[in-house]
VEXVEX-722653 format. One record per residue: z, y, x of N, C-alpha, C in turn; residue number from 1; residue in three letters. Coordinates in Angstrom, 3 decimals. Example, Ala and Ser with C-alpha at 12.3 -4.5 7.8 and 13.67 -1.06 7.14 Angstrom:
BEGIN
+----------+----------+----------+----------+----------+----------+----------+----------+----------+-----+-----+
!      n_Z !      n_Y !      n_X !     ca_Z !     ca_Y !     ca_X !      c_Z !      c_Y !      c_X !   n ! res !
+----------+----------+----------+----------+----------+----------+----------+----------+----------+-----+-----+
!    7.800 !   -5.690 !   13.190 !    7.800 !   -4.500 !   12.300 !    7.800 !   -3.300 !   13.200 !   1 ! ALA !
!    7.080 !   -2.250 !   12.850 !    7.140 !   -1.060 !   13.670 !    7.870 !    0.030 !   12.900 !   2 ! SER !
+----------+----------+----------+----------+----------+----------+----------+----------+----------+-----+-----+
END
This chain:
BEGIN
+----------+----------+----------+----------+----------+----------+----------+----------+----------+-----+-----+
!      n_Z !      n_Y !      n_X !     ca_Z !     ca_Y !     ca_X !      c_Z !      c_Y !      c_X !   n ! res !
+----------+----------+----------+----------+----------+----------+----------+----------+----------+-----+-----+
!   18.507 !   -2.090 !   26.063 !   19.316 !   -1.860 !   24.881 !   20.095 !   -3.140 !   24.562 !   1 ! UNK !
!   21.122 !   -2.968 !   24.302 !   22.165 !   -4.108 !   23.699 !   21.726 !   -4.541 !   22.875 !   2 ! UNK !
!   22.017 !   -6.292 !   22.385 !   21.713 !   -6.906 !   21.379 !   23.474 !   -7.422 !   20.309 !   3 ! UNK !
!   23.303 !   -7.212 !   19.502 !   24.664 !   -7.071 !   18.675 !   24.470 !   -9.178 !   18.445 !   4 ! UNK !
!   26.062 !   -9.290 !   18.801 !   26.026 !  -10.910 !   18.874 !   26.261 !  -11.664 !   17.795 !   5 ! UNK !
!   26.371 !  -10.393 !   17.040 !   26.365 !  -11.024 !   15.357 !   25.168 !  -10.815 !   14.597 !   6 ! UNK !
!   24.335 !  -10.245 !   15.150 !   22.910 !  -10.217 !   14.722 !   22.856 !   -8.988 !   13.522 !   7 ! UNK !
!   23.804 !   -8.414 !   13.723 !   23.734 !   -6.480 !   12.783 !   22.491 !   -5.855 !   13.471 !   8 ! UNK !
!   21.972 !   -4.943 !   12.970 !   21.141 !   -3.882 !   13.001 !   21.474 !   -2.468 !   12.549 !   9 ! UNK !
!   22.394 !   -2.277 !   12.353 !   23.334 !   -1.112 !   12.307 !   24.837 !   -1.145 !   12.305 !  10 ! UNK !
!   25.647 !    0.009 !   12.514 !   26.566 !   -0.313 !   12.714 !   27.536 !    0.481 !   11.551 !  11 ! UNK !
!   28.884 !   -0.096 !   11.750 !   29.838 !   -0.620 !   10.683 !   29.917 !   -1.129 !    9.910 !  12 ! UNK !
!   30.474 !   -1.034 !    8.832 !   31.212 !   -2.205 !    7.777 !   30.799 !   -1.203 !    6.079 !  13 ! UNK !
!   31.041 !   -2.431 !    5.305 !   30.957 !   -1.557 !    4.000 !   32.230 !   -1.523 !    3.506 !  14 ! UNK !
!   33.412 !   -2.186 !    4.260 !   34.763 !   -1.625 !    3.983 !   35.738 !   -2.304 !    5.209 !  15 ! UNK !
!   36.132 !   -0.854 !    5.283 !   37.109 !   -1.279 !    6.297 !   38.518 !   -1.123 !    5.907 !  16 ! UNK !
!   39.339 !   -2.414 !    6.235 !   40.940 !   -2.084 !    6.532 !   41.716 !   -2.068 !    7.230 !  17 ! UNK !
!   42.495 !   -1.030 !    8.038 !   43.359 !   -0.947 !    8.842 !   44.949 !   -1.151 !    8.230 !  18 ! UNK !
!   45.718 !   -1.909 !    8.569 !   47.033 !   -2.307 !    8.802 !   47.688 !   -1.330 !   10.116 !  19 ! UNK !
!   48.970 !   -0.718 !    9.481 !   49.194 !   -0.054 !   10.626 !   50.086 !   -0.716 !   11.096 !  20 ! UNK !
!   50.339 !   -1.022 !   12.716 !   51.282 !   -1.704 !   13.264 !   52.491 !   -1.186 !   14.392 !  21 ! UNK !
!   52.427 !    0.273 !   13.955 !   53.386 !    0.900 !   14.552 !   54.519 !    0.748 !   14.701 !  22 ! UNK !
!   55.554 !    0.748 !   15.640 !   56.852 !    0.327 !   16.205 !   57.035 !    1.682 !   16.742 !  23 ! UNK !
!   58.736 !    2.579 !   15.767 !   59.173 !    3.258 !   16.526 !   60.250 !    3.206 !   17.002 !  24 ! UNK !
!   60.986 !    3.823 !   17.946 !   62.067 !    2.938 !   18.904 !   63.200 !    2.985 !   18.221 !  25 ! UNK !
!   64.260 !    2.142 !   18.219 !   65.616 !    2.061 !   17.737 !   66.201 !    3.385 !   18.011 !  26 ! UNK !
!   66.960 !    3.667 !   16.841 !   67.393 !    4.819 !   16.179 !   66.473 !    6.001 !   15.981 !  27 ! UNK !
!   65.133 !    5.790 !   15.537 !   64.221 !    6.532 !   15.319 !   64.764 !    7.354 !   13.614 !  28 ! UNK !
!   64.479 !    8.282 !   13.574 !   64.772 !    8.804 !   12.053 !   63.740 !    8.409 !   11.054 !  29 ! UNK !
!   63.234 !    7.658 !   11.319 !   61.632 !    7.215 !    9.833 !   61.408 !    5.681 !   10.993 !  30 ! UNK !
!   61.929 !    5.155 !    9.092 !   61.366 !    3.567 !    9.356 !   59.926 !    3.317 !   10.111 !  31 ! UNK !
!   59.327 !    2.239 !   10.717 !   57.963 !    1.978 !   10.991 !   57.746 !    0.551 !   10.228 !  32 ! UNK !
!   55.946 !    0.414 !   10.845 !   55.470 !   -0.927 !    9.641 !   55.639 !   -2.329 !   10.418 !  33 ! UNK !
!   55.796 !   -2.413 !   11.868 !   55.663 !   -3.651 !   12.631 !   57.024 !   -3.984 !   12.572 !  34 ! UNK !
!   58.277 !   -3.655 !   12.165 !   59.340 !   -4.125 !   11.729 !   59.096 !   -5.025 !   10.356 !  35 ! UNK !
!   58.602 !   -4.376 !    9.799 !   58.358 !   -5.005 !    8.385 !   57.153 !   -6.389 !    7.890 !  36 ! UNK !
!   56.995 !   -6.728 !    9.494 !   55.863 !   -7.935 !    9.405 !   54.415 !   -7.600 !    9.091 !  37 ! UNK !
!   53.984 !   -5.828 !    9.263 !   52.743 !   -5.614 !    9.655 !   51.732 !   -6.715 !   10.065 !  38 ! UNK !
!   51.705 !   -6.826 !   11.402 !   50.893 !   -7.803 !   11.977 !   50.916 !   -8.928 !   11.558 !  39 ! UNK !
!   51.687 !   -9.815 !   10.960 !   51.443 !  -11.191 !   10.000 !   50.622 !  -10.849 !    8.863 !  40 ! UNK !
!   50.913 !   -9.920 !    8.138 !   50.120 !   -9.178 !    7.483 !   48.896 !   -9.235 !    7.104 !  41 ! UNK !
!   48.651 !   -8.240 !    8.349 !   47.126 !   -8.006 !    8.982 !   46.508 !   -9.264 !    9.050 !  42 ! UNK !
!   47.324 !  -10.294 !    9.990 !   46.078 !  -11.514 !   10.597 !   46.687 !  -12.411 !    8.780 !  43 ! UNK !
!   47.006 !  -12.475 !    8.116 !   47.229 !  -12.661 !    6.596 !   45.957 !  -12.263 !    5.776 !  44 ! UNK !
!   45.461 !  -11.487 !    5.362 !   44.438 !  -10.360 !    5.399 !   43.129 !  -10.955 !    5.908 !  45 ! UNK !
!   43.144 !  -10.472 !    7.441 !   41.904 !  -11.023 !    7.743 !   41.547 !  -12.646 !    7.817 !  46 ! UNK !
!   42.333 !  -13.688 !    7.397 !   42.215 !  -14.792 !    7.231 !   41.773 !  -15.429 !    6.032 !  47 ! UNK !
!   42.158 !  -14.411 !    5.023 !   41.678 !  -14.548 !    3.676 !   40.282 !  -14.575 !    3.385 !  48 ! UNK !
!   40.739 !  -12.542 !    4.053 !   38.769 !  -12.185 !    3.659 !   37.703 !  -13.037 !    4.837 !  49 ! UNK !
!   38.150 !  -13.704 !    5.698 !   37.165 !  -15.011 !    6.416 !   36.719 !  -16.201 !    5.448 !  50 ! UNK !
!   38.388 !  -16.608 !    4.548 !   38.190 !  -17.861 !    3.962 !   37.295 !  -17.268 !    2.569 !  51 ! UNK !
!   37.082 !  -16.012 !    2.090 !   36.165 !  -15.603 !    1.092 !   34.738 !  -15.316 !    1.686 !  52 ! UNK !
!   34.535 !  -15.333 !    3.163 !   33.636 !  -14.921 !    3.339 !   32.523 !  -13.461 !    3.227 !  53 ! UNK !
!   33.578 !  -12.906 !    3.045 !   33.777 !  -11.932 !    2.820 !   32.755 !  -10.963 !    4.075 !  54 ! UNK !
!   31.268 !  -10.974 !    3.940 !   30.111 !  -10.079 !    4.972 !   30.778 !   -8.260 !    4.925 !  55 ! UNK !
!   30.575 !   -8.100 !    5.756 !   30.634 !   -6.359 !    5.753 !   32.115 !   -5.754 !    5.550 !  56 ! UNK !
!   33.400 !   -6.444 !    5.514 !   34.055 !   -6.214 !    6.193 !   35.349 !   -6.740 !    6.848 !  57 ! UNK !
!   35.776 !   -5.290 !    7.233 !   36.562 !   -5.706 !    8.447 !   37.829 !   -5.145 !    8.238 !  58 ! UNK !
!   38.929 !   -6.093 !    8.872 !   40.703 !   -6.258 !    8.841 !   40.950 !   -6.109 !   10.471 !  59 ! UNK !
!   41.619 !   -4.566 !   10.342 !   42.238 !   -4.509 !   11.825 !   43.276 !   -3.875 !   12.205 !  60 ! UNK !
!   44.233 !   -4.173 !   13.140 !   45.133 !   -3.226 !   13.429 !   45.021 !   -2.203 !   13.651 !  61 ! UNK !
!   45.953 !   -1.225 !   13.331 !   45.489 !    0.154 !   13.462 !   46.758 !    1.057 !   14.458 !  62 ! UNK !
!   47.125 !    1.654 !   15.059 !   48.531 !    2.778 !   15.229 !   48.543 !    3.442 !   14.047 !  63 ! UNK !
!   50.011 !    4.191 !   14.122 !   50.764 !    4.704 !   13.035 !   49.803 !    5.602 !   12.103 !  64 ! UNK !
!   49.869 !    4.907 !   11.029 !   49.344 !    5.818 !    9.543 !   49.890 !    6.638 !    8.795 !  65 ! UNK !
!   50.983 !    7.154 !    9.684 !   52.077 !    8.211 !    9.120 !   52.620 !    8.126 !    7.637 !  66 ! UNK !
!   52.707 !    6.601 !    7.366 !   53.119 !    6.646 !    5.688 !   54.305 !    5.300 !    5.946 !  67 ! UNK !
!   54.479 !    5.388 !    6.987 !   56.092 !    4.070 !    7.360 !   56.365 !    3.498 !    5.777 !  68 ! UNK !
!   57.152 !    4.957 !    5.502 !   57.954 !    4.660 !    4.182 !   57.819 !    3.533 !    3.396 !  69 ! UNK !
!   56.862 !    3.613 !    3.111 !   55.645 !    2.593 !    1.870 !   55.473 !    1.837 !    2.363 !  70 ! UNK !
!   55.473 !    1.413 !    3.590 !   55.101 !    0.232 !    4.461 !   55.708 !   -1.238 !    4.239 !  71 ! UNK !
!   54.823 !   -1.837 !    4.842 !   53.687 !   -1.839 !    5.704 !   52.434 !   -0.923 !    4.479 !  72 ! UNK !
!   51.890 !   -0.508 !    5.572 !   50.885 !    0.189 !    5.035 !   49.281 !   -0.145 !    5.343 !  73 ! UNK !
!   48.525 !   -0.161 !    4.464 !   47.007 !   -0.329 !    4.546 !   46.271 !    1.082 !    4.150 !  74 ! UNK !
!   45.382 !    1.317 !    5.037 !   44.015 !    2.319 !    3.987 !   42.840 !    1.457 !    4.522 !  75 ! UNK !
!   41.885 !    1.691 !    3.433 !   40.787 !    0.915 !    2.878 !   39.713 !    2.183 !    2.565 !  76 ! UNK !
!   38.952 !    1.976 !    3.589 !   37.534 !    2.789 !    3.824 !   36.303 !    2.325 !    3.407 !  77 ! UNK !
!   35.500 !    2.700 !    2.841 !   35.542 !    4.130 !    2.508 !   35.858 !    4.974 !    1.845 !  78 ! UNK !
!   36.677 !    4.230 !    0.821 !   36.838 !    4.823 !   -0.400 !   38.573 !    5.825 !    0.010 !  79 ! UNK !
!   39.120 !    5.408 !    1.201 !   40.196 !    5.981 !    1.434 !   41.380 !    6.137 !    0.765 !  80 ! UNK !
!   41.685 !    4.866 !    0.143 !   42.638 !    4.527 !   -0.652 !   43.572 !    3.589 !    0.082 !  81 ! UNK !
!   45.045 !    3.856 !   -0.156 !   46.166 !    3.980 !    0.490 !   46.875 !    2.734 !   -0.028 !  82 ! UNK !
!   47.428 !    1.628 !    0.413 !   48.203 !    0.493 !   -0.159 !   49.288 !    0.550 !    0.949 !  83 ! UNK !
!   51.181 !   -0.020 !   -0.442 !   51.337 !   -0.621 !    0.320 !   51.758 !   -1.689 !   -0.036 !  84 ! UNK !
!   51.696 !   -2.771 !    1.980 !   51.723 !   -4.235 !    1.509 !   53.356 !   -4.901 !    1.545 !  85 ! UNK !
!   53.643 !   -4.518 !    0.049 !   55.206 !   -4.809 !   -0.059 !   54.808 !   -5.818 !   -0.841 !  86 ! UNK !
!   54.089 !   -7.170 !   -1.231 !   54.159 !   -7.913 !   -2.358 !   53.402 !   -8.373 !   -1.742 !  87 ! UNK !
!   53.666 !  -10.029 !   -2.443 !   51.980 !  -10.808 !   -2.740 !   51.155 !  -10.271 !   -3.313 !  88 ! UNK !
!   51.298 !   -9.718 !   -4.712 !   50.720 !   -9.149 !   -5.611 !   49.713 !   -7.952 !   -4.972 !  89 ! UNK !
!   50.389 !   -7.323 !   -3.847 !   49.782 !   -5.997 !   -3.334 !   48.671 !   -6.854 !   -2.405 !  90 ! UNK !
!   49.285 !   -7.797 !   -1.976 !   48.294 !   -8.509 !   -1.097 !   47.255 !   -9.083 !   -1.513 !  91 ! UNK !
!   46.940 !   -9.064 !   -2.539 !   46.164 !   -9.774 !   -3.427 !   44.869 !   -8.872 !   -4.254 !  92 ! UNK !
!   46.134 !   -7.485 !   -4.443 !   45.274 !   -6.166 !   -5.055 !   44.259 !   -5.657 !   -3.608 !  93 ! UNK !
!   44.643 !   -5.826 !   -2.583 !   44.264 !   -5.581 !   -1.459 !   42.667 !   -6.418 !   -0.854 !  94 ! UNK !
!   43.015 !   -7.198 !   -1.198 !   41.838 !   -8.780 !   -1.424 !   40.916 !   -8.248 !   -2.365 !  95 ! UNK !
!   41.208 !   -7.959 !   -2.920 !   40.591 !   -7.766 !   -4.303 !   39.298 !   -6.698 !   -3.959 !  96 ! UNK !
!   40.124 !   -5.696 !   -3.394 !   39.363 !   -4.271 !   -3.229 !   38.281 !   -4.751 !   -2.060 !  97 ! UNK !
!   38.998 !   -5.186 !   -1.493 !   37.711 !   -5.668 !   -0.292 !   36.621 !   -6.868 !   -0.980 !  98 ! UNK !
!   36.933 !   -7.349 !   -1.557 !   35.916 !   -8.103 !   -2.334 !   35.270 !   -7.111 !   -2.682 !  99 ! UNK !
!   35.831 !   -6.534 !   -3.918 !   34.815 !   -5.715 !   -5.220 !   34.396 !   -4.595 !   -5.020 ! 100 ! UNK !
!   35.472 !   -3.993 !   -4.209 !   35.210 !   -2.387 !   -3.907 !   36.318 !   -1.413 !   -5.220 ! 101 ! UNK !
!   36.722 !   -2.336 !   -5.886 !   37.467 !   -2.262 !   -7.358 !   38.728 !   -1.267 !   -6.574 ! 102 ! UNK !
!   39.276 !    0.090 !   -7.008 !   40.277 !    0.129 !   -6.422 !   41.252 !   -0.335 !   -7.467 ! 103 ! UNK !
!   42.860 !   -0.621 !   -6.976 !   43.488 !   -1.133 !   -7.777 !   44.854 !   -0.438 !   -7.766 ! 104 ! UNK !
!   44.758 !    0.551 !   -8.937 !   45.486 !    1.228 !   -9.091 !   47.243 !    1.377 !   -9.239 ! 105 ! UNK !
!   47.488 !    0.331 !   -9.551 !   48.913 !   -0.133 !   -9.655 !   49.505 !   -0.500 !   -8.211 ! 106 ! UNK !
!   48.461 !   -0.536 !   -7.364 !   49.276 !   -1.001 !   -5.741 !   49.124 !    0.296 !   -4.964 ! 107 ! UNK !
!   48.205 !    1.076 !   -5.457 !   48.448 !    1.964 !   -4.112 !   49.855 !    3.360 !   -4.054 ! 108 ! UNK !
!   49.734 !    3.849 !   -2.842 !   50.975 !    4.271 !   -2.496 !   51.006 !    5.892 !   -2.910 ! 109 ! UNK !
!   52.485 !    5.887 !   -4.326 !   52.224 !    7.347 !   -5.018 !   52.872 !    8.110 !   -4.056 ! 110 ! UNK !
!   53.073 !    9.212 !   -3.294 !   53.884 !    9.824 !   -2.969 !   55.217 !   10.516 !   -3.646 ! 111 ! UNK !
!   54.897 !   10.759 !   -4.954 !   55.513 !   11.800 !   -5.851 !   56.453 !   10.852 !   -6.811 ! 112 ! UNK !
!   56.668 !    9.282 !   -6.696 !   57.262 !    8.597 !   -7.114 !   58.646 !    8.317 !   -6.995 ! 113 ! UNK !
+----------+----------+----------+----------+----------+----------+----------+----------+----------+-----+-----+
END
């Protein structure tokens, strides 16, 4: 049996975030998020929640989250709440949630807006 090299005893996270880093090709009809500095983003993100120390979870790239528009875009598991990272401010509400678990209602992404 495998030994986990981080010394877990079960597996996953108590919150996960995916950054989507999808690229669709020039003259595509719907914007994507890796135009919009996705991936700085992301490793933005997971550099934070390192420098907070932040146990149990995890910042990762993801493929397309079908929400371009709003993008760059985050969802945040488990709670399955939708950000997007258009701001410091969002970046920060984003931090936040992965700290506390707090969702933060003013950043995430309305559709009907």
């Amino acid at each position: 049996m495998p030994i986990d090299p981080k010394g877990r005893t079960t597996p996953g996270f108590e919150r996960h975030a995916f950054v989507c880093a999808h690229e669709r090709s020039a003259g595509a009809g719907r914007p994507s998020c890796l135009p919009k500095g996705s991936i700085d983003l992301m490793k933005e993100l997971k550099t934070r929640t390192k420098e907070k120390n932040l146990e149990g979870v995890r910042v990762q790239k993801s493929g397309c989250l079908d929400h371009c528009e709003f993008g760059p875009t985050c969802v945040i598991y488990p709670e399955g709440t939708w950000y997007g990272l258009t701001s410091e401010e969002a970046m920060n509400a984003v931090l936040k949630h992965l700290e506390t678990g707090e969702i933060q209602p003013e950043f995430i992404i309305r559709m009907n807006d």
